[in-house]
C-alpha positions in Angstrom: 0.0 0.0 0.0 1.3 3.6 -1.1 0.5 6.2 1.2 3.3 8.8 -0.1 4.2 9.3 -3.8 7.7 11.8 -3.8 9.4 13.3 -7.2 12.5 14.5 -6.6 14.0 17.6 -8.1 15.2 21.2 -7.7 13.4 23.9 -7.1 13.3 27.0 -8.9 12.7 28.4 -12.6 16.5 28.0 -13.3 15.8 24.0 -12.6 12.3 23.2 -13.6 13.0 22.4 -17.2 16.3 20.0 -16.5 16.4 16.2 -16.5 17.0 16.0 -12.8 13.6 17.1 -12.3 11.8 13.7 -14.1 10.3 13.2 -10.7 8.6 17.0 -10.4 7.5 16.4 -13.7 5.7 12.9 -13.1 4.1 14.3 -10.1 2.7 16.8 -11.9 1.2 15.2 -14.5 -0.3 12.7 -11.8 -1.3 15.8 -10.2 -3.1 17.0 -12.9 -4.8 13.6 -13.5 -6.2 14.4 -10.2 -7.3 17.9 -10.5 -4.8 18.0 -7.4 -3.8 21.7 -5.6 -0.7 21.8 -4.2 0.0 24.2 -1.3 4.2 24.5 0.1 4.3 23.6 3.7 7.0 25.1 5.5 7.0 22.3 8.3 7.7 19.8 5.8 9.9 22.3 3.3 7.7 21.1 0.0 4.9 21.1 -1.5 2.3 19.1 -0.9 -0.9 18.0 -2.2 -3.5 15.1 -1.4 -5.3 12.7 -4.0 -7.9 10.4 -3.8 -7.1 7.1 -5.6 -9.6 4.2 -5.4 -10.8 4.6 -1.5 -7.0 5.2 -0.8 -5.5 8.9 0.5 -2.5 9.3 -1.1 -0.1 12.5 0.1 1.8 13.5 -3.5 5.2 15.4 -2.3 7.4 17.5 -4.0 10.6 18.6 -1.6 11.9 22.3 -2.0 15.3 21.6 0.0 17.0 21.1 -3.5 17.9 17.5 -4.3 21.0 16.3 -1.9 18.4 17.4 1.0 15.8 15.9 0.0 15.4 13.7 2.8 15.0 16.4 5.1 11.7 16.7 3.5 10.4 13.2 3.6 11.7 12.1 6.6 9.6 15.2 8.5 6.6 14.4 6.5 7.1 10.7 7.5 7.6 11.5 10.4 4.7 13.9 11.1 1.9 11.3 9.3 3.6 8.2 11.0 4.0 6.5 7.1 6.5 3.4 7.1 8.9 3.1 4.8 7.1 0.1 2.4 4.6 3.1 1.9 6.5 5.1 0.1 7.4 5.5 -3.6 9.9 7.7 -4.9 10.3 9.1 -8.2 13.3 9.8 -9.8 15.5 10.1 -13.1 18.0 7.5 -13.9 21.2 7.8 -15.9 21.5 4.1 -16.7 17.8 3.8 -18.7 17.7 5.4 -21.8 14.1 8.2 -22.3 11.2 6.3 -22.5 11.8 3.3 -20.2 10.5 3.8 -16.7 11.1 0.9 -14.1 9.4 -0.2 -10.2 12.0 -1.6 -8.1 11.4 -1.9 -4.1 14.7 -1.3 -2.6 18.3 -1.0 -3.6 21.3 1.5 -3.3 21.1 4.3 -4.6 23.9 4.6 -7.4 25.1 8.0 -6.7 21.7 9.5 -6.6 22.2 11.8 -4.2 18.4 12.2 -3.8 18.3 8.6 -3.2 21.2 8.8 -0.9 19.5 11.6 1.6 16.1 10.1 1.8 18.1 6.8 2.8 20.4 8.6 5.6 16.9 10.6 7.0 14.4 7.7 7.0 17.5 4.7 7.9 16.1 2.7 5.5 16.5 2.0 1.7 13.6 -0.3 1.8 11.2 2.1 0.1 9.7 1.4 -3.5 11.5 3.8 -6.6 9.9 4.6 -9.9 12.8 4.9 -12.0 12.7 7.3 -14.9 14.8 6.8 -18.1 16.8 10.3 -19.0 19.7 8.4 -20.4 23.6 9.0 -19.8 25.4 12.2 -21.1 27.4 11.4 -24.2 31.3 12.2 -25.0 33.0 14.1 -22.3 30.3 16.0 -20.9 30.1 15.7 -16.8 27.2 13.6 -15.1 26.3 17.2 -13.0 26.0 19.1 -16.3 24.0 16.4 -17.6 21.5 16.3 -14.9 21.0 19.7 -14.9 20.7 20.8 -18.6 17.9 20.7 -20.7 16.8 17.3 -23.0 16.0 17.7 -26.6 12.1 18.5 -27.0 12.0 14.9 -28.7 13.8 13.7 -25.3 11.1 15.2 -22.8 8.1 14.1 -25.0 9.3 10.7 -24.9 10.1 11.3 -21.2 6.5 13.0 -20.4 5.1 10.0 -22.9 6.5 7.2 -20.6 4.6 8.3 -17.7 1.3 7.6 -19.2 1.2 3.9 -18.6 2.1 4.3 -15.1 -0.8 6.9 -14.3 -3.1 4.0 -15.6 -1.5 1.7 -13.3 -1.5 4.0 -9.9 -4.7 2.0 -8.8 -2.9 -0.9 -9.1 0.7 0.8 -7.5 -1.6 2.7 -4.5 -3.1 -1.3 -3.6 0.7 -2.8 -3.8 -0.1 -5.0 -6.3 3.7 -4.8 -7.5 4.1 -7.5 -9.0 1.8 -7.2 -11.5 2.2 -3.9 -12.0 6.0 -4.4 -12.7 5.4 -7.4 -15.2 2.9 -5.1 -17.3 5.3 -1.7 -16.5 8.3 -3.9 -17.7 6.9 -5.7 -20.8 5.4 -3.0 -23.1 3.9 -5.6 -25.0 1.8 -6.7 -22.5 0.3 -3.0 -22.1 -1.3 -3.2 -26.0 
């Protein structure tokens, strides 16, 4: 059961159109699927917003600390609600898919995310579930930190924005934990047509 969705990303103008903000960008399409308002709350430095999905609250949370403090933010909205950590999903770009290719995974390290790596340190567990999102890997010489934080191609983002649809059709399905199913679907695009 999913009781917290989290994007990650920066805040600000400068950062809202750059690949290390997939996770902003998923939650607020889902948002949007939801007619959801979001409102920043200072105690929990993000901003936050609540869906309905099935008979299921969900809290949707974006944290404003800037990425390598992103933790902060959960772990006091974790805190504050009492949510475990198997109730949380966390959205987030990944270097080592390519656009397009979004993955479920519960658990894990975190690769050098240093998203990943905060929320870990704050909540003392990795055990929560990540939605991975595909940005691909910089190419030649160009640094993984300029990468990140630059701007994809407008085909790139629309194939980015694009492989969040078949995940908003299964949040039903992610919200009730049924994981496994959703991962075999999410995982074999085939088995989506």
């Amino acid at each position: 059961m999913i009781k917290l969705i989290v994007g990650l990303g920066n805040p600000g103008r400068q950062y809202e159109k750059t690949r290390h903000n997939a996770g902003f960008w998923f939650l607020e399409g889902l948002g949007n699927s939801f007619s959801a308002s979001w409102s920043f709350e200072s105690r929990f430095e993000g901003e936050v917003s609540n869906i309905q999905v099935a008979a299921e609250k969900v809290k949707l949370l974006k944290p404003q600390t800037f990425m390598n403090l992103s933790g902060r933010s959960v772990g006091k909205l974790c805190r504050y609600y009492k949510i475990e950590v198997e109730n949380i999903l966390v959205v987030h770009d990944e270097l080592d898919f390519e656009p397009g290719v979004v993955r479920l995974k519960k658990s894990g390290g975190h690769a050098g995310h240093n998203g990943l790596k905060d929320i870990v340190a704050n909540l003392g567990s990795k055990d929560f579930y990540r939605l991975r999102v595909g940005i691909g890997r910089p190419k030649g010489q160009q640094k993984v930190t300029d990468y990140v934080l630059s701007e994809p191609s407008r085909e790139d983002k629309s194939i980015i924005l694009n492989s969040f649809v078949p995940v908003f059709s299964e949040i039903e399905s992610i919200v009730k934990g049924d994981f496994e199913k959703v991962m075999a679907r999410l995982h074999n695009p085939d088995a989506l047509k």
